[in-house]
N, C-alpha and C positions, 0 to 999 in steps of 0.2 A: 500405722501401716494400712495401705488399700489394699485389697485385692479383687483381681477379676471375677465374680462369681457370674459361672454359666448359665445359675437358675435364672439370674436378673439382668444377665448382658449389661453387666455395669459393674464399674469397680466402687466397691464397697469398702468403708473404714472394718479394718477387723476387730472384733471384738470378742473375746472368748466367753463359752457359756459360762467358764469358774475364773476367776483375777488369778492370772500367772499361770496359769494351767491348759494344757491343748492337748487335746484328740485327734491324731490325725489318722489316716484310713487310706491306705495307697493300693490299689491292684497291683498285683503280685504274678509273674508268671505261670502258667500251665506247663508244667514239669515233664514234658516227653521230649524235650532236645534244647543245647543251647539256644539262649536267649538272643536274638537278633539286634542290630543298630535301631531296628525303631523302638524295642522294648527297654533300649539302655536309655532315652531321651525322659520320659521320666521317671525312671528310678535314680538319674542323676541329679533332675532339677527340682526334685522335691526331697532329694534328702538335701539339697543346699536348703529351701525352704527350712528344713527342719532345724538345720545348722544354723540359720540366720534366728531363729526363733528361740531358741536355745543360746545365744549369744545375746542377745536381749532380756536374757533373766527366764523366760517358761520354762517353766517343766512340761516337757512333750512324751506325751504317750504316741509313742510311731508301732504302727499297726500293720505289715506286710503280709500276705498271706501269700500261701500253695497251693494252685487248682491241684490236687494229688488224684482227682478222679475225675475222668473226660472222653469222648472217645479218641483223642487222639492219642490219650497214652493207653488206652485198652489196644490201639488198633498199633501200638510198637511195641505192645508187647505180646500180640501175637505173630506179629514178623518172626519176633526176634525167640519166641518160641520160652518167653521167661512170663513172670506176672508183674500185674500192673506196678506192686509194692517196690518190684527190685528197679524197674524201669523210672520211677519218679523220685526213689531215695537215691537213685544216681544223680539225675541231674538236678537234684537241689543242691549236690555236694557241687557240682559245677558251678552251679548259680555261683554259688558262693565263693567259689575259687576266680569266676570273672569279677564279679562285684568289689569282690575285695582288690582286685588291679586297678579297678575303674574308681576307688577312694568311696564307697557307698558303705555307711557305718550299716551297724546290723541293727535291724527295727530291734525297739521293744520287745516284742510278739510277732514270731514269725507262726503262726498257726496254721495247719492243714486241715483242709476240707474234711478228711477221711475222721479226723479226732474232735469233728464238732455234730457227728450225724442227730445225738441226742435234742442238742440244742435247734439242729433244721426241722426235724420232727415236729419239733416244740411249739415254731412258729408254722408249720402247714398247718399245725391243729387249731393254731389260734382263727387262722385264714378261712378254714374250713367252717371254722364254727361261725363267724360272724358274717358267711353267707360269701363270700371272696376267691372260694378253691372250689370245685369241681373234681370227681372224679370220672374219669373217661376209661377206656379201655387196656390203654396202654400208661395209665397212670394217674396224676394228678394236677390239674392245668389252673393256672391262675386266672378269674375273669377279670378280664380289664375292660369290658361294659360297666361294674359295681365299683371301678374306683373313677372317683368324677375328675381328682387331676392327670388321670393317667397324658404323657404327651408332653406337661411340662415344662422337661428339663432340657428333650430337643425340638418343642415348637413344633411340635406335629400333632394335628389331629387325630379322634379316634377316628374317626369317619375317614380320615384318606388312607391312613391303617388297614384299616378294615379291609379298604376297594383294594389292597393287595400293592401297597405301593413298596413295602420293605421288609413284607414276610410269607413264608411259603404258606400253600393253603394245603391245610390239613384237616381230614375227615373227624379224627375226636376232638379237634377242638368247636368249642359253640361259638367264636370268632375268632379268625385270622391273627388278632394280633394276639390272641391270647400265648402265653408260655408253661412250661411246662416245672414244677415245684418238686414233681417226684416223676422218675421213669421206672415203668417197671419192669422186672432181668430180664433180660433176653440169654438165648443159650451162652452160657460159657463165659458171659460177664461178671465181675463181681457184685455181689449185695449185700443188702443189710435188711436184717428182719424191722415190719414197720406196720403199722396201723393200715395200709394200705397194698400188705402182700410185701414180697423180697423184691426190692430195687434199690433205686443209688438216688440223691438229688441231682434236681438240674443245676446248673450251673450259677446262676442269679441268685439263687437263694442260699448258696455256701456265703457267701460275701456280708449277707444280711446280717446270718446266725454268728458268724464269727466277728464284724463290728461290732457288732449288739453286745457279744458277751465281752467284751474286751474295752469296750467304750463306752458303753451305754445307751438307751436306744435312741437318743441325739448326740450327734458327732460336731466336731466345731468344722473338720477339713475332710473332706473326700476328693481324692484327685486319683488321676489317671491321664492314659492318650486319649485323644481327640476321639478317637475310633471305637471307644467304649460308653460316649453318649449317648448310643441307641443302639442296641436296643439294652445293655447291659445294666449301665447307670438308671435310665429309665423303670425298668424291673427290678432294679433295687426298693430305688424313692415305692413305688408302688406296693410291695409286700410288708417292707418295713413300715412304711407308715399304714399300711391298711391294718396290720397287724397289731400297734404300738398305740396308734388314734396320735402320735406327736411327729413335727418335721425331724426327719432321719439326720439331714446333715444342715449346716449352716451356709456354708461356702462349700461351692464345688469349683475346682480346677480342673481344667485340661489342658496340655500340651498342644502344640502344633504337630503338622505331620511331617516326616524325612523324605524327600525323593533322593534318587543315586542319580548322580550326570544329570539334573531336572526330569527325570522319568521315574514315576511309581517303580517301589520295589516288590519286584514278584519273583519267584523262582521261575515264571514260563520264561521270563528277560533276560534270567541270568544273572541279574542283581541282587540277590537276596543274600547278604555277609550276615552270620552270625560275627557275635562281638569275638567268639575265638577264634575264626576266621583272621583277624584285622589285627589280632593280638600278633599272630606270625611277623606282622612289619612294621608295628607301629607300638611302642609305649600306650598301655591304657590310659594314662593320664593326657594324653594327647584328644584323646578321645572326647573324657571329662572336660577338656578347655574348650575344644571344639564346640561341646554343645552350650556352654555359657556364655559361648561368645555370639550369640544372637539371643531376645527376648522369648522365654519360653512359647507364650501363643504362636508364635512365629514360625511360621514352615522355614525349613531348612532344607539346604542341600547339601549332600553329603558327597564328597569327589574327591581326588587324592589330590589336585591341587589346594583344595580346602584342608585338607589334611597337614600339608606341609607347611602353611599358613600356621595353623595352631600349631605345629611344633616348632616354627619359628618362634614364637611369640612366648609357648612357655619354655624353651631356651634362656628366652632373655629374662625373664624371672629370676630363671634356675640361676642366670651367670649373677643377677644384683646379689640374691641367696650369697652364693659362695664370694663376695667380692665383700660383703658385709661382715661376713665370717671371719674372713681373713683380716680385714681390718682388727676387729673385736678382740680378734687374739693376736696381731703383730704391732696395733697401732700404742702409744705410749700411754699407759698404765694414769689414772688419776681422774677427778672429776671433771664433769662437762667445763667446757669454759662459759663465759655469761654470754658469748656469741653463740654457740650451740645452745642455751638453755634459751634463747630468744626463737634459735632457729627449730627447736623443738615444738613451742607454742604455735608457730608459723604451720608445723607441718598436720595441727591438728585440726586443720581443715579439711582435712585427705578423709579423715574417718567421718566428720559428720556427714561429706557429699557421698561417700561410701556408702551410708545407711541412710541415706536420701534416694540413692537409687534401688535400694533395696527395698525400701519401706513403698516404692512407685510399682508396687505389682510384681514384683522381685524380677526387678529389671538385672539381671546378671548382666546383661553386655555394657551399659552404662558404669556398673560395676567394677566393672574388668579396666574401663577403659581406665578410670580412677587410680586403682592401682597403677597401672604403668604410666599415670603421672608422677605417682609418688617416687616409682622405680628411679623415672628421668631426675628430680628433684635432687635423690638420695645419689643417684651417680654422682652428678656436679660437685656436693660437700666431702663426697670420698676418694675424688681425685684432687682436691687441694688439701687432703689431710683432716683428719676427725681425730678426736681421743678413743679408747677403748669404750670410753663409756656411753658415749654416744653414737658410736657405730653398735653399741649390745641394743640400748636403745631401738635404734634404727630397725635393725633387725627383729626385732622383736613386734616391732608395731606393723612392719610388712609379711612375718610368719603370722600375726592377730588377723589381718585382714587377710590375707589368702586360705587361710584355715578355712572361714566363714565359706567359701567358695569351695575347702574340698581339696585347694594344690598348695604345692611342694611339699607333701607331707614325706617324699624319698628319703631316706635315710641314705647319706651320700657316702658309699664307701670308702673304706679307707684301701690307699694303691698296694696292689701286691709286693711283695718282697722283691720282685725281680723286675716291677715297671719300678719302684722308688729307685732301686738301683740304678737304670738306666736314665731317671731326671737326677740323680747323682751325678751321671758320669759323662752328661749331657753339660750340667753346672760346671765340673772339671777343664771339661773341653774345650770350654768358652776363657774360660779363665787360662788355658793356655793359649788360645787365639787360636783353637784348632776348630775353625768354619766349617767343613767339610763335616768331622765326625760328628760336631752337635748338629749338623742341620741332619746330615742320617737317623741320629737319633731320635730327632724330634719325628720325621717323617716313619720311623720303623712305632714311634709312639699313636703315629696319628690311624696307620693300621692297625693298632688297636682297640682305639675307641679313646683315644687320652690325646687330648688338644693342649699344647703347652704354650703358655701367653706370659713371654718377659716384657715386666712392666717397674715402672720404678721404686713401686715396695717388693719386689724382687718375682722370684715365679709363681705362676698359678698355675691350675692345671684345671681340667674338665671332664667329662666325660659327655659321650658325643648321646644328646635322645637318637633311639631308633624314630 
């Protein structure tokens, strides 16, 4: 497998630091409100990552963390007149109730900033001591003049840093681009007693403390968006290895960026959907295919024509799903024939080009496309008749491969008491030659969300994605 590593702007064979074994390390929300459409892009594409990894034989340690401490949730949860605890164990419960719509397995370790202070301590003190941290006035600041690769990971200079090109100039820092390790309280904040007085970490260096103890102090995978290349990932690589004297991670990932209608999403625009926002009109899984269906580096747009697109497309999935099914359990009973057991070997070309484009930098759209050849393939032998066993087959090897990606994992209900009754009485109707009440019925069916499709292994039925 390649992948694109940012450090080296080049795709790289991967290779893990242990045989069969992977560490991986994903940024994780800051828990003061749902999680927005650009925050869903990779926590989607990197748990496919982790899924394709994982379907390959690794055992994968997945690593997701909670900023639980920041100003933005200090500063709603003085709005809102509560503390910061009540304010971020809310919306991690949220997280988890969009996450879990949007098909994103639950990391290994989902750890909090707030239950790792010990271990951040741990490493300012190492920082400190090997001449690395500073303390200032208002806390404790990292120098990025004493670490010589500071810069990198996004190809910037210290020196243009410095001249003030991407950070504000502040009086206790000894340089511009320095950051800050520890803050210390201000009124009415929360803290934590420390070698350096009552305060909280910054931000950068929860990320550290919490890979480090959960992975080790070299990681095989560190990903994230685009937009935490600098300064955040940057400030990583720097503490952790200043601290460690070893490279932090091996491969770093980032996603591409989302615009809405090709225009950045900002809230001054108007454009800024939280993913529960979007949930109101649209299936989360819709969402899920949307984003797999371009190459992760790859900026995207996001528009409601886009939208309808991917919920076309996993429709037609959803109808092979259910057309496979139906077979499996209507079609006649007995082993493949030797034409099936021929056309089986035929279709096992689908899976190796499958993990051919997954293995090209986890090209999910190439992926995808794959898939609905197989789909087209598997309709053709399901409309001239298959045996049960080959439609189980069939099905099996298109829930194998869509798995890998995260879709159709729906559990297709079964129809109410009183919609079966009326594809009953709909069946009846027909069978009396009464036109009129089956097509009502099918029409009072279709305002419900149930599409009835007579076909010559008799009816089907559906349910309509939002």
């Amino acid at each position: 497998m390649k992948l694109y590593n940012t450090l080296t702007r080049k795709k790289e064979e991967f290779i893990p630091l242990r045989e069969g074994r992977v560490g991986m390390y994903v940024c994780g929300p800051t828990v003061y409100d749902f999680f927005h459409i650009g925050n869903a892009r990779p926590f989607i594409v990197f748990d496919v990552l982790r899924r394709f990894l994982e379907y390959k034989g690794y055992q994968v340690t997945y690593v997701q963390n909670f900023t639980d401490v920041d100003d933005k949730i200090i500063n709603r949860a003085a709005e809102e007149n509560t503390s910061m605890e009540e304010v971020s164990e809310r919306f991690i419960k949220e997280y988890f109730a969009d996450a879990d719509r949007l098909g994103i397995k639950r990391a290994t370790v989902h750890p909090k900033a707030t239950e790792h202070i010990d271990e951040i301590i741990g490493i300012i003190e190492k920082l400190e001591e090997k001449g690395l941290a500073y303390r200032a006035e208002d806390g404790v600041y990292f120098d990025t003049s004493k670490f010589p690769g500071y810069g990198k990971l996004s190809r910037q200079s210290l020196e243009d840093l410095n001249a003030g090109a991407r950070v504000e100039i502040d009086e206790n820092k000894k340089n511009p681009s320095d950051f800050a390790l520890w803050k210390k309280q201000k009124p009415g904040e929360p803290a934590w007693d420390s070698p350096w007085g009552k305060g909280r970490p910054g931000w950068h260096i929860e990320c550290s403390a919490m890979s480090t103890k959960y992975l080790g102090q070299t990681i095989d995978i560190h990903a994230g968006g685009q937009d935490l290349i600098f300064p955040h990932h940057e400030n990583e690589i720097a503490q952790s290895e200043g601290a460690n004297g070893k490279a932090f991670a091996r491969y770093w990932l980032h996603n591409g960026f989302i615009t809405i209608d090709d225009e950045k999403m900002s809230k001054s625009l108007g454009n800024f959907f939280t993913i529960r926002d979007i949930s109101r009109d649209y299936d989360l899984e819709i969402i899920r295919f949307f984003m797999l269906s371009a190459h992760y580096r790859n900026p995207v747009n996001f528009s409601r024509q886009m939208l309808e697109q991917a919920k076309n497309g996993l429709t037609r999935l959803y109808n092979a799903k259910r057309d496979l099914e139906y077979a499996a359990h209507n079609a006649k009973a007995g082993d493949m024939t030797m034409e099936e057991q021929a056309k089986k070997a035929e279709l096992e070309v689908y899976r190796k080009r499958f993990e051919e484009a997954m293995e090209d930098d986890l090209n999910t759209a190439d992926a995808l496309a794959v898939v609905f050849e197989l789909v087209r393939d598997l309709n053709t032998g399901i409309k001239q008749g298959v045996s049960a066993a080959f439609a189980q087959w069939a099905l099996g090897f298109l829930m194998e491969l869509a798995g890998v990606l995260g879709l159709l994992s729906r559990q297709e209900e079964k129809l109410d008491e009183d919609i079966q009754k009326l594809v009953e009485d709909r069946e009846r109707a027909r069978a009396q030659k009464n036109w009129a009440l089956a097509d009502k019925i099918r029409d009072d069916l279709k305002e419900r969300g149930i599409i009835i499709e007579d076909t010559s292994q008799g009816v089907k039925w559906k349910r309509v994605i939002r």
